[in-house]
N, C-alpha and C positions, 0 to 999 in steps of 0.2 A: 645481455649487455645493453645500457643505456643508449640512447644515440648521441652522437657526439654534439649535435645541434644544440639538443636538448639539455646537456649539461652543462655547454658554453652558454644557454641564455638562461636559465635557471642560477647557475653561479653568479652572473653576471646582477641581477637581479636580488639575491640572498646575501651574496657577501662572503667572504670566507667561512666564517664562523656557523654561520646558520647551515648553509649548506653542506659543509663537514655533515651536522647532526641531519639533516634530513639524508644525504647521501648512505648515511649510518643505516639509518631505517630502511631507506629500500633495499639497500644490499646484504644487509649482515642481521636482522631482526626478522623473525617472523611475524605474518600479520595477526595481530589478536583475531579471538574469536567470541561473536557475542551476540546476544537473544534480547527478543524484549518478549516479557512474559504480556499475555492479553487477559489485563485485567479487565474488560467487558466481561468475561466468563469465568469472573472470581478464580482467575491463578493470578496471587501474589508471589513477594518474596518466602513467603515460609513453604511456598511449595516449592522453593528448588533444590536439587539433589547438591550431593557433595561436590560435585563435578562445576560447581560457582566458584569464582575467584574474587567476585568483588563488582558492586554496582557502577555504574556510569554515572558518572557525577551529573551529567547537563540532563538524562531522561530518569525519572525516579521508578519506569519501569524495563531498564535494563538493565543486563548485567556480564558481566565476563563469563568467560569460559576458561576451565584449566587448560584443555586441549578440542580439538575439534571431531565430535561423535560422528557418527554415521546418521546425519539427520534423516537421511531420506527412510531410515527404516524406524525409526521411533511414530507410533501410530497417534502419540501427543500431535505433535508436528502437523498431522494432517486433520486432524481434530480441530485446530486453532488454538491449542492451547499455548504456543507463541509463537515469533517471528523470527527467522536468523536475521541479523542485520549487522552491518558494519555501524560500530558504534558510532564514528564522528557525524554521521548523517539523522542519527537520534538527538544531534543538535534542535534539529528541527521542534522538537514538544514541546522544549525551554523558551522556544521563541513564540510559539502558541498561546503560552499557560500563563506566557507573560501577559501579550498583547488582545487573548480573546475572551471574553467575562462575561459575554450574553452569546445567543444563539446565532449562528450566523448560516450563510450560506459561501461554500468555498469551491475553487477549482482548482485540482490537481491538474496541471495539463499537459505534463509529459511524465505518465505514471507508474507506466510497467517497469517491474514483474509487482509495483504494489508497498513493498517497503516504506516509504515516504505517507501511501493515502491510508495503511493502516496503522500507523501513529496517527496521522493526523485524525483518523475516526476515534482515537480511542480519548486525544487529548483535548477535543473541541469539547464545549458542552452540548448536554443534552439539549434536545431541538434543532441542532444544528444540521443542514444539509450538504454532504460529500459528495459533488459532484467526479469522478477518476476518469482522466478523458487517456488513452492512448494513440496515438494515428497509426500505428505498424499491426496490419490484423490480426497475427500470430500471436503478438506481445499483447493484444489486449485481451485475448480469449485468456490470458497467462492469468493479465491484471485481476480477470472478472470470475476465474477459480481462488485466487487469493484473498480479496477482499469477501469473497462468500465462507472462504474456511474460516474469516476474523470474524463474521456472524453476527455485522451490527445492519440494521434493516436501513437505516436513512444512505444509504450509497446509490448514485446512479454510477453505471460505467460507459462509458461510450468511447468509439472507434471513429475518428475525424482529425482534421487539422486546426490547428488554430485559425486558421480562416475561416472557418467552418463555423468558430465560434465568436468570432467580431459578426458575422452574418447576421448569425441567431437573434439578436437581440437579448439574450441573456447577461443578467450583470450576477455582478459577486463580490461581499465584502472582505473577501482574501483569495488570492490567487497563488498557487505554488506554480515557480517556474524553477524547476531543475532538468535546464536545459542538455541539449545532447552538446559532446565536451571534447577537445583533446585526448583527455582521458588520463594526465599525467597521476593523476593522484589514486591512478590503479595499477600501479607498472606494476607495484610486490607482490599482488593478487592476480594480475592476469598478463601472463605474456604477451598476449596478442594485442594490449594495449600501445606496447612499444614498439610493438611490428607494426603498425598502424597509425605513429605517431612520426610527423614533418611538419618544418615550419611551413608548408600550402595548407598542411592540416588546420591549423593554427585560426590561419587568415581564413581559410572556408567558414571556423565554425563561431569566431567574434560575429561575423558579420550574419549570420542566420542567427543566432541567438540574438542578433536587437530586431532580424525580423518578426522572431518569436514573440519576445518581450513587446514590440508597437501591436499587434495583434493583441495580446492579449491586456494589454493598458487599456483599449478599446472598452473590455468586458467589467473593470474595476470600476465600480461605485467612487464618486468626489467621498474622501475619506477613508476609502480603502487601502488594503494594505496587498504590494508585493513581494513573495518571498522571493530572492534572485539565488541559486544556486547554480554550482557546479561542482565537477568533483578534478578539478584542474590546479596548478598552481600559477603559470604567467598572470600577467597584469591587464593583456588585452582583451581575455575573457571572461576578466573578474574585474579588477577596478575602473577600467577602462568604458565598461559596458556600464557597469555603477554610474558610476559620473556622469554617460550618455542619459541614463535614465531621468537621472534628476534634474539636467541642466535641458535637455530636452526635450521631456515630457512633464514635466514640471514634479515633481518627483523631492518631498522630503526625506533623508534618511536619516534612520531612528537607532537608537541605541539599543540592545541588549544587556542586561544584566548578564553579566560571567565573573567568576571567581580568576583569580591570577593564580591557582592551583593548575586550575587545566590547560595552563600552558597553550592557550589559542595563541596566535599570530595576527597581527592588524594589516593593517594597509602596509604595502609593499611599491607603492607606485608615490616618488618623489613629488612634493607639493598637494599628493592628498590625503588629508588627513581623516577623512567622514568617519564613523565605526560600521568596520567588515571582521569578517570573522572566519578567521584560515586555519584549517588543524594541517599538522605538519606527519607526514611520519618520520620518526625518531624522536621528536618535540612532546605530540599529544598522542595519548593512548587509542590511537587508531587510525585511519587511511585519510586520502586528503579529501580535504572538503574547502569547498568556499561557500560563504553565505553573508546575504546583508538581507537589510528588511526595509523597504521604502514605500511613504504613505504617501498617495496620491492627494494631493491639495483641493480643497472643496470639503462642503459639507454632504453627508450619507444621506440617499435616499434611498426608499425600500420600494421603487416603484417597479415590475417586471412590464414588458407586451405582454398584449394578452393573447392566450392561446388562438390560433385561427382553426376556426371550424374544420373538421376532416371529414368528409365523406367516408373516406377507407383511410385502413394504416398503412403504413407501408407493406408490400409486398401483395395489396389486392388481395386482403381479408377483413371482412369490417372489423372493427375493436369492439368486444361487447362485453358491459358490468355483468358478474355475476354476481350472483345474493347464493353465498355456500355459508357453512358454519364451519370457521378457520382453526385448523388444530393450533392457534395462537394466545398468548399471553396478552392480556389486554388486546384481542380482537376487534373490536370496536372502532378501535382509533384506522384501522384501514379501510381501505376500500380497495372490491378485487374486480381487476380485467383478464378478460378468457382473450389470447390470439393465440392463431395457430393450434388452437385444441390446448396452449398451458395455461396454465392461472395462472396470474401472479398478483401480490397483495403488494398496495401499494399505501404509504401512510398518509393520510388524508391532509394532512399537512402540508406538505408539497407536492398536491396531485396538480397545481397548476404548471408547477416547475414542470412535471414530470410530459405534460401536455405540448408545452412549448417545444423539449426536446425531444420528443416524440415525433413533431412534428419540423425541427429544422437540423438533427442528426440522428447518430446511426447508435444507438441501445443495443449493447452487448447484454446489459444485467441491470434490476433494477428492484428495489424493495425486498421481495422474499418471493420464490418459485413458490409456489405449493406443489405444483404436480404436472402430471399430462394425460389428457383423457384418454383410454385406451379401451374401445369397446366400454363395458358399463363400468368400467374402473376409475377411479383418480387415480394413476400411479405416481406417490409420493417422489417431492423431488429430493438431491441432496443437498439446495440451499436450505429446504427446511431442515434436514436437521440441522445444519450446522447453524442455524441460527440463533441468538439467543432468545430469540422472540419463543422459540418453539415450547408447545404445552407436550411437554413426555405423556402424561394420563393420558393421551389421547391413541397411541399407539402401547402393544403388546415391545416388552424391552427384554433385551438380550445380553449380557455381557461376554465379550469376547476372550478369549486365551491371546495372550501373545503370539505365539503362530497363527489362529484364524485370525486375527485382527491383519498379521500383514499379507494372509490370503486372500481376505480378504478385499484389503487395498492394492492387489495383483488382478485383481477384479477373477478371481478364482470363484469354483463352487463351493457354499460352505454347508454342515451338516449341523444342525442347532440341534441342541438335547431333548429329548421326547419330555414332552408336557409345555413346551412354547405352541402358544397360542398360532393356528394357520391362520396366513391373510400377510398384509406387512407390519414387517418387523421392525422398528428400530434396533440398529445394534451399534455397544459402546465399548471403547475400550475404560478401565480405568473411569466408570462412571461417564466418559466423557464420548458423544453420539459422536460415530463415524458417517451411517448414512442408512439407505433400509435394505433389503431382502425383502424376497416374498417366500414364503415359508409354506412349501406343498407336501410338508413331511418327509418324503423320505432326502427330500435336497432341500434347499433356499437357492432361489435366482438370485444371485448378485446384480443391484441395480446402480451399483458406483459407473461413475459416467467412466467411460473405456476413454479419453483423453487426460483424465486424471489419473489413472493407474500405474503402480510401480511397476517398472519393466523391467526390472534387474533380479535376476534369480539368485543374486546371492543373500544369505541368510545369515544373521548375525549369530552368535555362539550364547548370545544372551540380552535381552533385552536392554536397548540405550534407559537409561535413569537421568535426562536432566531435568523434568521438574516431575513430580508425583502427585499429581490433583486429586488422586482419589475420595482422598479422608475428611476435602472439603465439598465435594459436589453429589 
């Protein structure tokens, strides 16, 4: 049941008419259900099964769903071969694809579970750096298995607050702020959003969300651009916060191209007219969303701080280059640091970025794992396979059955067929690398990381079919 607060200031706010139809949609429609395929790893639209209903008009790599599969057991899914997302938040690419045409550097900075930072990696251009910052530790460990199953190399992820990041001296010429919310515009999706929603809630989270947003104003380059999101409907933590933005921090806001097919909703708050961009449920084909895009006044410069010398890395182990020969694709363009015994390869491109924050927050993930040294071994890690960087020649490959694939991913023992090469294995489903084994003949170790693993011993009667990669990869 709605809260009664909630409907009297919502109505109040909408009007009859309108809120009739959103009223409609929360209570009497179900919520769609809908994917963005990741075309970084070549799955388009023709790889999707019958089980598609129809594309997302504002992202040209999503699409509906007839009904909602058992994604956790489809070993695509854990592959990267796409995203579940709630469509109206796939807003976000349209505003991208508009506004970004060279390489930039961006911050996601409130990111978890990743949704938002893997569009935005797939729709920036190439050269561009994805910064995915979390502050809640759980949720970024979440962030930094997610954006490694999407498998584009230019991501850092980091675990900090945005004060953390006004500190740093890092700047960015896009910043995502989809701020934490009410949450009205998840009531149909998640109960506990409504148990969790009063008008104190309200006031609590207008006012930490312009905390958020002055912090991270701080980090935008003169010329840059802010995404401002939420997934709320009221005015004081959408238009309200708008207009603080701009009249405050000096803040122009920009227009979106959108069609009047998709039924977006604009400004709702009397006397202001700027262009914001409201998906409604019952209205627009999916849950609520708010978003505006505001460019910060001044011209762009590309100047960063320069890294400060480290004696040690954090945690009291020096950082050391290694010189290895990388099972990678165009190898060359990185460079690799050994901590803690892992490699990791980093694109030389933004080894300075990666320095700075290195050096003034907290690096959950970054570039491409290769491994971890174990006795005389590299044991292969599973960003690399998921990577698209990754060179398959370089490893002995496996293709999995539908049952071991999600034995796999139960981090189960699996038993490869006699004549696989011993040592590490890549193994794939459907063409597409899940991660490695090491293969001692009469078993293989599973070397899937035991916090990624599927925990639920039920078993599907037959394999989910939403998209079919095979017959292009």
């Amino acid at each position: 049941m709605l809260p009664e607060d909630f409907i009297r200031q919502t109505k109040a706010l909408m009007g009859e008419g309108l809120w009739a139809t959103v009223l409609d949609g929360l209570t009497n429609q179900e919520p769609p259900t809908s994917i963005r395929l990741n075309t970084l790893k070549g799955i388009g639209r023709d790889h999707l099964s019958a089980t598609s209903s129809g594309i997302v008009p504002w992202c040209e790599s999503g699409c509906y769903l007839n009904e909602r599969p058992a994604f956790t057991f489809d070993p695509c899914l854990h592959a990267g071969a796409y995203y579940v997302q709630e469509a109206s938040s796939m807003f976000l690419d349209r505003v991208l694809r508009q506004f970004v045409d060279r390489p930039v550097q961006m911050l996601d900075l409130c990111a978890a579970p990743g949704g938002k930072s893997t569009l935005a990696r797939a729709a920036l251009p190439e050269g561009s750096l994805l910064v995915s910052n979390e502050p809640m530790r759980n949720r970024a460990q979440i962030l930094a298995e997610n954006t490694q199953k999407w498998g584009h190399e230019d991501i850092i992820v980091t675990n900090n607050y945005p004060k953390d990041y006004r500190r740093s001296g890092l700047m960015f010429d896009v910043i995502l702020t989809d701020v934490p919310c009410s949450g009205e515009g998840m009531f149909r999706k998640d109960s506990g959003a409504i148990d969790e929603w009063s008008l104190q809630n309200v006031e609590q989270c207008w006012q930490l969300q312009r905390e958020i947003v002055a912090d991270a104003w701080q980090c935008l380059k003169p010329g840059g651009m802010l995404i401002y999101s939420t997934c709320t409907f009221n005015t004081k933590e959408n238009e309200e916060n708008v207009r603080w933005i701009a009249e405050e921090l000096s803040g122009e806001i920009v227009a979106v191209d959108v069609d009047d097919s998709w039924n977006i909703t604009g400004s709702l708050l009397v006397g202001f007219e700027a262009p914001v961009y409201r998906f409604l449920p019952g209205k627009t084909l999916g849950e609520g969303l708010f978003m505006a895009v505001i460019r910060k006044k001044g011209s762009s410069s590309d100047e960063q701080p320069k890294p400060q010398k480290k004696k040690k890395a954090k945690g009291g182990v020096p950082e050391r280059k290694k010189t290895v020969t990388l099972p990678l694709i165009d190898a060359d363009r990185f460079v690799t640091i050994e901590k803690n015994g892992r490699l990791v390869a980093i694109p030389t491109s933004w080894k300075e970025v990666f320095d700075i924050a290195s050096a003034k927050l907290h690096i959950v993930h970054a570039g491409v794992t290769i491994g971890e040294t174990k006795g005389k071994d590299l044991v292969p890690d599973v960003s690399l396979a998921l990577s698209r960087c990754l060179c398959r020649k370089a490893f002995p490959l496996c293709e999995l059955s539908y049952e071991q694939a999600i034995a796999y991913l139960r981090r189960e023992t699996i038993t490869l067929p006699e004549g696989v090469q011993r040592g590490f294995v890549l193994v794939m489903y459907q063409s597409m690398p899940l991660g490695f084994v090491k293969n001692i003949g009469a078993r293989a170790n599973n070397l899937y990381p035991a916090e990624w693993k599927i925990r639920s011993s039920y078993m599907p009667e037959k394999a989910p079919e939403i998209v079919v990669p095979e017959h292009s990869l």
